[in-house]
Each structure stands twice: as structure tokens, then as C-alpha cells.
N, C-alpha and C positions, 0 to 999 in steps of 0.2 A: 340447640343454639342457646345460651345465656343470656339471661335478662339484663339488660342493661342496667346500671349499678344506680340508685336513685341518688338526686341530686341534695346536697345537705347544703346547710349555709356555714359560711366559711370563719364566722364565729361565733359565738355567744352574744357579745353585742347586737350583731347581725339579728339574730331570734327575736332577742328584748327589745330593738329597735322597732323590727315590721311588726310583731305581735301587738305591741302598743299602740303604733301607725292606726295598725286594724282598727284596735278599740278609739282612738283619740278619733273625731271627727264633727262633724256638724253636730254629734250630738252634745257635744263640749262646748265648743266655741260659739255656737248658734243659739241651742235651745238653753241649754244649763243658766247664762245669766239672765234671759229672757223669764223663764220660770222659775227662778229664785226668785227675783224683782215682785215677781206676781204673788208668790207664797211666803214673804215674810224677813224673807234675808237669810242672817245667820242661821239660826235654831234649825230653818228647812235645812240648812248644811249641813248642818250635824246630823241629823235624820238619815238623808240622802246618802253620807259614808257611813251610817250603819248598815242598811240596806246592804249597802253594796258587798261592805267585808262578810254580813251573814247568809246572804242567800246569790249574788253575783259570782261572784270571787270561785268558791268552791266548785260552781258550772262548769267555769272556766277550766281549773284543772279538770274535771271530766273532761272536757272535749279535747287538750291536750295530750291524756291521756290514751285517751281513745286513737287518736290521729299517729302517735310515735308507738304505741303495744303492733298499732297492724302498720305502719310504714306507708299508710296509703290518703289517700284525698278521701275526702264525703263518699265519693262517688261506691271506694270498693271497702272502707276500713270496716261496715258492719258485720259486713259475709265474710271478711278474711278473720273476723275474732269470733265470728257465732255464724259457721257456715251451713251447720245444721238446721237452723230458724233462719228462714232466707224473709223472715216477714219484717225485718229489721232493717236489713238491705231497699227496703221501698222510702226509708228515710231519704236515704243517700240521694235518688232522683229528687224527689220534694225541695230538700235541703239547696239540694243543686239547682234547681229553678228559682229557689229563695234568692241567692246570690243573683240571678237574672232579673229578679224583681226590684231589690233594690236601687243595682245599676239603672233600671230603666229612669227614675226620677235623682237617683246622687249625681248623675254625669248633667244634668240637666242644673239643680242646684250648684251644683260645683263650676257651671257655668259662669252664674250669677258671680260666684267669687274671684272668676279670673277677670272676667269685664271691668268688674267695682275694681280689680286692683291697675287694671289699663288706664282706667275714669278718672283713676285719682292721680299715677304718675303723670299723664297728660292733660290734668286743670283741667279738666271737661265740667265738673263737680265745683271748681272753684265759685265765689260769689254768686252760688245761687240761694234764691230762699225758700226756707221749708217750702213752699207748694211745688217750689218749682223741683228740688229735686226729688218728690214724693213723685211728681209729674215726672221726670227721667227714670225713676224704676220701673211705670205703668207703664213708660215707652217701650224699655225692654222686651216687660211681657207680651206686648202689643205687636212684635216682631217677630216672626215667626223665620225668619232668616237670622235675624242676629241672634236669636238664641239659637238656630241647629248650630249655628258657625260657633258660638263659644261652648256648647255640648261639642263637637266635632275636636274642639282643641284639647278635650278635656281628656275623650276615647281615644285619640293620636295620640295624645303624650302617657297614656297608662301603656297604651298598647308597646309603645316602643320601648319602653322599661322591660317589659313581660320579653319581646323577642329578644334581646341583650343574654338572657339566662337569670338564672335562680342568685346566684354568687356576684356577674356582672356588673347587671341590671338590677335586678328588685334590691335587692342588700345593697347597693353599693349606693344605686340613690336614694334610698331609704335614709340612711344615715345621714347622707347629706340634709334630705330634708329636717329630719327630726332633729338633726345640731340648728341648722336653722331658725329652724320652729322654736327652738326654746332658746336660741339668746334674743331673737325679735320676742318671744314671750316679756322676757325679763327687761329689753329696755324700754317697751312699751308701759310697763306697769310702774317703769321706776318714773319716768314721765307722769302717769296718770297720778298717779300717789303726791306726785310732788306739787299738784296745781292748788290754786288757789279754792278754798272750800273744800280740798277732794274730803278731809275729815270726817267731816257728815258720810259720804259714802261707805268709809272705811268703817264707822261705826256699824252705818245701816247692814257692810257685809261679816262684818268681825264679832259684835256684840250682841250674841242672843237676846231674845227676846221673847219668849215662849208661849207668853201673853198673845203673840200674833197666831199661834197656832187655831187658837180659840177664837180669834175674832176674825167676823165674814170685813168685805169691805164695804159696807158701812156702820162697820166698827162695833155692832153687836155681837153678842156670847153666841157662839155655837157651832154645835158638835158638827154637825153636819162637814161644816168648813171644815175643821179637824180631821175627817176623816177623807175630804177630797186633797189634802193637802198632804196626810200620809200616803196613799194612792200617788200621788205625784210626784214623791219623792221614792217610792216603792220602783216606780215608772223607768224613773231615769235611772235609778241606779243596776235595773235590769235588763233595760235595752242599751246603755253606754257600753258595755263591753261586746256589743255584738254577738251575743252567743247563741247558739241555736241551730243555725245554719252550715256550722262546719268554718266558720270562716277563720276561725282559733284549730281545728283540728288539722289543720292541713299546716300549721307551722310547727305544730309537734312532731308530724312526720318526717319531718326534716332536721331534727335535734337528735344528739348522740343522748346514752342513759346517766349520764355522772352528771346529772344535777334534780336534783328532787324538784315535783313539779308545781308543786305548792309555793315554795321559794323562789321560782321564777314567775310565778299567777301574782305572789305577794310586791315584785318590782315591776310589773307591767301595769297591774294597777294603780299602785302607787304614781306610774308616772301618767297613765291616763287620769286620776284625780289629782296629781297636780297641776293638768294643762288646764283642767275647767276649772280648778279653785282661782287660778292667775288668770283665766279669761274672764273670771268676774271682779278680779282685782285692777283689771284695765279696763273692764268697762262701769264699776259703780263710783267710785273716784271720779271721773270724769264726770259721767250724769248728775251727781251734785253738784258739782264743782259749776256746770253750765245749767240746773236747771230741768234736767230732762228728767223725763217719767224712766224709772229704771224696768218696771212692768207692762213697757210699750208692746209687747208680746212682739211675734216673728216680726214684724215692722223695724223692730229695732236697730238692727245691722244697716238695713240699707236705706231707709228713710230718715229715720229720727240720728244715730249714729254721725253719720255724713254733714249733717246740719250740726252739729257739734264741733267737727274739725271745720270747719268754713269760721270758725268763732275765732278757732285757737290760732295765736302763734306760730307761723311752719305749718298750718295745717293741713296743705298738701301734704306735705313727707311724711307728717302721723299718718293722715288718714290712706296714702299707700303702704303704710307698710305695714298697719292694722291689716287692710286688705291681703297683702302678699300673707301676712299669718294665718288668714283662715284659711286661704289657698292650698296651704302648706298643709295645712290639719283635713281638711278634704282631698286632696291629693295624695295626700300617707293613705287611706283608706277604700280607695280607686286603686291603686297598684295592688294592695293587698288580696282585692276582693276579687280583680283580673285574675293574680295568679290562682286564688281557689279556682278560679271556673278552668282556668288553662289547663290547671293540673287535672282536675276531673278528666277534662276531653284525654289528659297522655294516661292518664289510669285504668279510663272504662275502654278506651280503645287503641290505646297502643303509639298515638301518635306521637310526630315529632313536637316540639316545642312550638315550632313555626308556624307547620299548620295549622297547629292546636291556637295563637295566637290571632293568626288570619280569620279561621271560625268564628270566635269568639267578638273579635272585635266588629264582624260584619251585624253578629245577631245582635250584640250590644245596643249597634246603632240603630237597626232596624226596630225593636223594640224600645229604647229612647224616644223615638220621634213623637208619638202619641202624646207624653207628655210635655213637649215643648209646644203639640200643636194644642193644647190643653188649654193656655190661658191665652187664646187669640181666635182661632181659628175654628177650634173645636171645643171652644169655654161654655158651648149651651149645652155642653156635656157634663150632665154632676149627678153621675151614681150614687154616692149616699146624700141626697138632698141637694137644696136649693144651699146656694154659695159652695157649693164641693166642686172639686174638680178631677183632673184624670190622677194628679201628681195625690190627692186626697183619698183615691180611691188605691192605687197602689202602695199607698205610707200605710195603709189600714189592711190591705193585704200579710204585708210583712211586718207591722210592727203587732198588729192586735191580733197574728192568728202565727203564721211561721214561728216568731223568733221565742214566744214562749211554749207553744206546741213543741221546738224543737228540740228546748232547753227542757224539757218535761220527757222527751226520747231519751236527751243525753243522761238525763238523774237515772229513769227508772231502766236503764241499760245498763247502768256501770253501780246500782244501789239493788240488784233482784237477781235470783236464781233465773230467772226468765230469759234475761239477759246475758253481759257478761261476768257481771257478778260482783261483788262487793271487793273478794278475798284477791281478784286479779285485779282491781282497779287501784287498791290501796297499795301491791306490791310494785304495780308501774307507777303509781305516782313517786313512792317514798325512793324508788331505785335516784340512788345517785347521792350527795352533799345538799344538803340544807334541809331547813324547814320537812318536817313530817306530817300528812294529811290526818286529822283527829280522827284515829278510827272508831272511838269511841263514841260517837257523832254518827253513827249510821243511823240508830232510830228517827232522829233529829230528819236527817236526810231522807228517810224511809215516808216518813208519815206525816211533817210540818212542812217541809220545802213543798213538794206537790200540791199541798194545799193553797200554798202562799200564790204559787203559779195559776194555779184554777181560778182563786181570786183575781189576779192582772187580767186574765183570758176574760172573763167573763165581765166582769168589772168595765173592762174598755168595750166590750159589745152593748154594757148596757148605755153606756155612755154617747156610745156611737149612735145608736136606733131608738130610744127613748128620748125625742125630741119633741 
């Protein structure tokens, strides 16, 4: 019997589109102006695309690599390129749980941003004042039915993307969103930009300042700061693309070889740093302009935010359709992260798309719930320490251990004789038009990346239990 023909996406846009989807997400729209605000502004920008071009970026083509050389998900590409060392193949499970782990708290968060975009096209949000809608987010939390119901919205609508097909479905809405996504990007920012005061903002995001580097906040010399504030830009420029967990290698698998993979790592990037450069260009503009602490930390979006559009002009319609864009940039990265796990299940065991769907979205949920019942029900639950929660303890799961552990798999896989090897990862990446991966750059990769990764690993352990 012949294997059924694996499903590809039906163009190039289609790749560039979900691939970025993947990377674009809450870690963009959410965290990125949140922890800019807190480290300094610009200068931390500049840092943060360093990062990301020297040590991000290049991951990424490994793990694209690695997903189109063997044509398969996480689940089989280790054993199909190194079938002899099956001790590589144990990634693939891990990797594959990873993707489970972060669904269990994104669908729950991604709640948060369908509600807030309900809240606001129906004035629910209208003429309240700071306490009060600080006191509407705590109600959220405080509900342990309205948040399964807007998780529940969140796993239905990823899910039925995923049953549609590969070409249908995921590509077909994908694109719609990401066209979406970015012209609500651009006329929210052209708004933000144009208000009264926004200047100041624009400065505070545009004009380095490098002096800030150095100073703590209370505005003394020291290194100390400097080195938490490289660390944080280190951070995000390593966990914004999602890599680690296979969630980039399974949309390689799905691409023909006439395009070098570097080439396409360099426009997926590209358009994932410019969704969070313009999410901080819509939201620091505005926070001068009204006033607000731009380093309100995770508060920002739904307490401080909200109390900003109640100020404005139309600030219903900004502040829904603020909302409908984070939606947007969380919801690219729930379909994306469905299909990894979908495809695993039709890889490692043969199924159809459907069942593999039905599977997936029941475990989803069942493993969701925990953390909805996180901050109500089961909030006297806080594994790493007092103020932690379920959703704290699963971010720490997958951000401080999986996703550089994984990206530390994908290097010393596709950088070692051990692995697949240096000589085959350079000739799948470069096969195809564009951009050629610097092979000249192994030792670089061999002996300083790992390094750099040990540091994030360990770095965020100390940070996390040294309290």
C-alpha cells in the first residue's frame, strides 16, 4: 500500500504567513512593550534585534531544516535523519509535550483577549474608572466559568481551522488573519502617533539612551542592572520565535526545496520584529500622550490600557480593536501550535487528520482547565512560591526549561558528528534561491551559542529559586 502523499501548503506566502503567525504572539504584543517600558526604551531595542539576528534567527533555520531534510513533525524527523542513534528521537516526545504545555495556559490567556475584545465592542468597559476596571479583570479571574467558556472559544475555533485541512484551513485562515493583523497594526499606530503628547513617547521608544542601561531605578550607576537588562533582552529575543519545541520544524516539512532557508528565517523574522516594534509604537505614544506608566508590567494590556481608551475620543472603537489585534496575534499562534500537535498524532501513528484533531482538542481542554481553575478556585495553589500560580508554574515549565533545552537539541543536532551533522544541515538549508547560511560560523555555533543557551537556562533558574 503507498503512503499517503504528505500535505504541503499551497504557497509560499502560505509558509511565511503561519511560520510568523507561530513566532508573532503574546510574546510581541503582550510582553515586548510591557518590558521595554521597564528596561529603558529604545537602546533595550536595539539590544533585543541583536539578540535575536545572532543567536535566535539561525535556530530557527535549524529547526526548519531539520522538519523539510526528513518531511516529518517533532514527533518522527529525529529517527527519519539519524535512525541509527534513536537517543535523539526522545526529543521528539518531550518536544511534543512542550507544545501541550504551552496550550495548557495560551488558550486560557488567549481567552483573556477574546473577552477584552467582546468588553469593548459592547461598552461593558465604557465610563469606568481605574479601580473599577482593574476590579473587572479581578472579576474575570474570579470566574472560573467565564474563563473555561472564553478558553473553550479559543480550543473550538483553533480546533476547526485544524479539521478544514493544512491548504483549507490553517493557510487559508492564517492569511486572513495576518492581513488583518497588520493593517489593524498600522492604523492603530497611525492614531497613537498622532495624539496629543504622543512625542514624548515616540522619543522615549525611538531615541536611545544607553545611559539607561546603566542606571537601576532609582537612577544609580550599576552594573548589576546592566546585566539584568541584557538577560531580558537576551530573553525575549530567544523565546519570541518559539523555537525549541518543533513548533517551526513542522512548517518546513511542508515546504518544497527552491528557496534557501535562511532567506525565508530572515522574512519571518523580519515580520515577527516588526509586529512587536509597532506594538510598542501603539502602545508608548499613547501612554505619554495620557499619562500612563509605560512599565506598568503584565497589568498593562488590561488594567492600565483600558483606562487610557475610556479617556480617548471613540474610545470604544480604539480600544476594540486594540483588543481584536491581540486576538489576532494570539490566535496566529493557537492554530499554528494545534497543527504541530495534529501532525505529530498523523505522524507517529498513522491517523487521519480528523481524529488526530478530535484527540487533540479533547486533551487540550482537559489539560487547560487546571489553569483557569488557577486563579479562583485553585489559586492557594502556587508551586514556585507565594504569589505563583498554576499558569506560573507551567510558563516556567516551558519557557525556563523546554524551549532552551530544545533549541540546545536543535544546535548541537544539526552543529556535531553526533548528530546530523554540520555538512547536511548547511546543504539543506542553502538548497534553493536566496540568502546562504554562513558556514563559516560553525565554530561560532559549535562553542559560543551553547554557551549563551546555558546562560538563559540557568540564569532563569537562578532567578526563579533565589528568592
Amino acid at each position: 500500500m503507498s503512503e499517503k502523499p504528505r500535505e504541503t501548503f499551497a504557497s509560499r506566502l502560505g509558509f511565511i504567513f503561519l511560520s510568523a503567525g507561530c513566532a508573532i504572539g503574546l510574546g510581541n504584543v503582550w510582553r515586548f512593550p510591557f518590558i521595554t517600558g521597564q528596561y529603558g526604551g529604545a537602546a533595550f531595542v536595539l539590544i533585543y534585534i541583536l539578540f535575536l539576528l545572532i543567536l535566535a534567527m539561525p535556530i530557527m533555520v535549524m529547526e526548519f531544516a531539520v522538519g523539510r531534510a526528513s518531511g516529518q513533525s517533532l514527533a518522527r524527523s529525529f529517527l527519519v535523519l539519524r535512525p541509527e542513534h534513536k537517543v535523539w528521537s526522545l526529543w521528539g516526545y518531550i518536544g511534543w509535550a512542550g507544545n501541550y504545555v504551552l496550550m495548557m495556559f495560551y488558550t486560557v490567556v488567549n481567552g483573556w483577549m477574546i473577552a477584552y475584545t467582546y468588553y469593548s465592542f459592547t461598552g461593558k468597559l465604557d465610563g469606568l474608572n481605574p479601580d473599577a476596571v482593574g476590579a473587572y479583570f479581578g472579576g474575570l479571574l474570579a470566574n472560573p466559568y467565564e474563563l473555561t467558556f472564553w478558553m473553550m472559544v479559543v480550543i473550538v475555533f483553533g480546533a476547526l481551522v485544524c479539521w478544514a485541512g493544512l491548504q483549507s484551513g490553517v493557510e487559508s485562515i492564517t492569511k486572513i488573519m495576518m492581513c488583518g493583523l497588520l493593517m489593524l497594526m498600522i492604523v492603530l499606530a497611525g492614531r497613537s502617533v498622532t495624539l496629543e503628547g504622543a512625542e514624548k513617547g515616540l522619543s522615549f521608544y525611538l531615541k536611545p539612551d544607553f545611559s539607561k542601561l546603566f542606571t537601576n531605578d532609582a537612577g544609580d550607576f550599576s552594573l548589576s542592572h546592566l546585566g539584568t537588562t541584557l538577560y531580558a533582552a537576551l530573553g525575549q529575543a530567544f523565546f519570541t520565535l518559539s523555537i525549541g519545541i518543533g513548533s517551526m520544524a513542522i512548517f518546513g516539512s511542508y515546504i518544497k526545496r527552491d528557496r534557501s532557508l535562511l532567506g525565508e528565517s530572515v522574512i519571518i523574522t523580519g515580520l515577527d520584529t516588526f509586529v512587536a516594534l509597532m506594538a510598542g509604537l501603539i502602545i508608548f505614544p499613547a501612554c505619554f500622550a495620557y499619562g500612563v506608566n509605560p512599565g506598568a508590567g503584565p497589568g498593562l494590556i488590561f488594567v492600565t490600557l483600558p483606562n487610557m481608551f475610556n479617556q480617548m475620543p471613540e474610545g470604544r472603537i480604539w480600544g476594540a480593536l486594540f483588543f481584536l489585534f491581540m486576538s489576532f496575534a494570539a490566535l496566529s499562534t493557537v492554530i499554528a501550535v494545534f497543527e504541530n500537535i495534529v501532525a505529530c498524532f498523523m505522524d507517529r501513528f498513522s491517523w487521519t487528520r480528523h481524529r488526530s484533531v478530535c484527540v487533540m482538542a479533547v486533551t487540550i481542554t482537559l489539560l487547560s482547565i487546571p489553569c483557569a481553575l488557577g486563579f479562583n478556585v485553585w489559586s492557594d495553589i502556587q508551586p514556585l512560591g507565594a504569589g505563583s500560580g498554576i499558569l506560573d508554574l507551567e510558563d516556567f515549565i516551558l519557557s525556563n526549561n523546554l524551549l532552551p533545552i530544545g533549541s540546545l537539541v536543535y544546535l548541537t543536532f544539526c552543529v556535531t558528528r553526533y548528530g546530523w551533522g554540520w555538512d547536511n544541515f548547511i546543504a539543506e538549508s542553502d538548497s534553493g534561491k536566496g540568502a546562504k547560511f554562513p558556514a563559516k560560523l560553525r565554530s561560532y555555533f559549535t562553542y559560543v551559542v551553547p554557551v549563551i543557551i546555558l546562560v538563559i537556562l540557568f540564569t532563569g533558574y537562578y532567578q526563579t529559586f533565589a528568592k
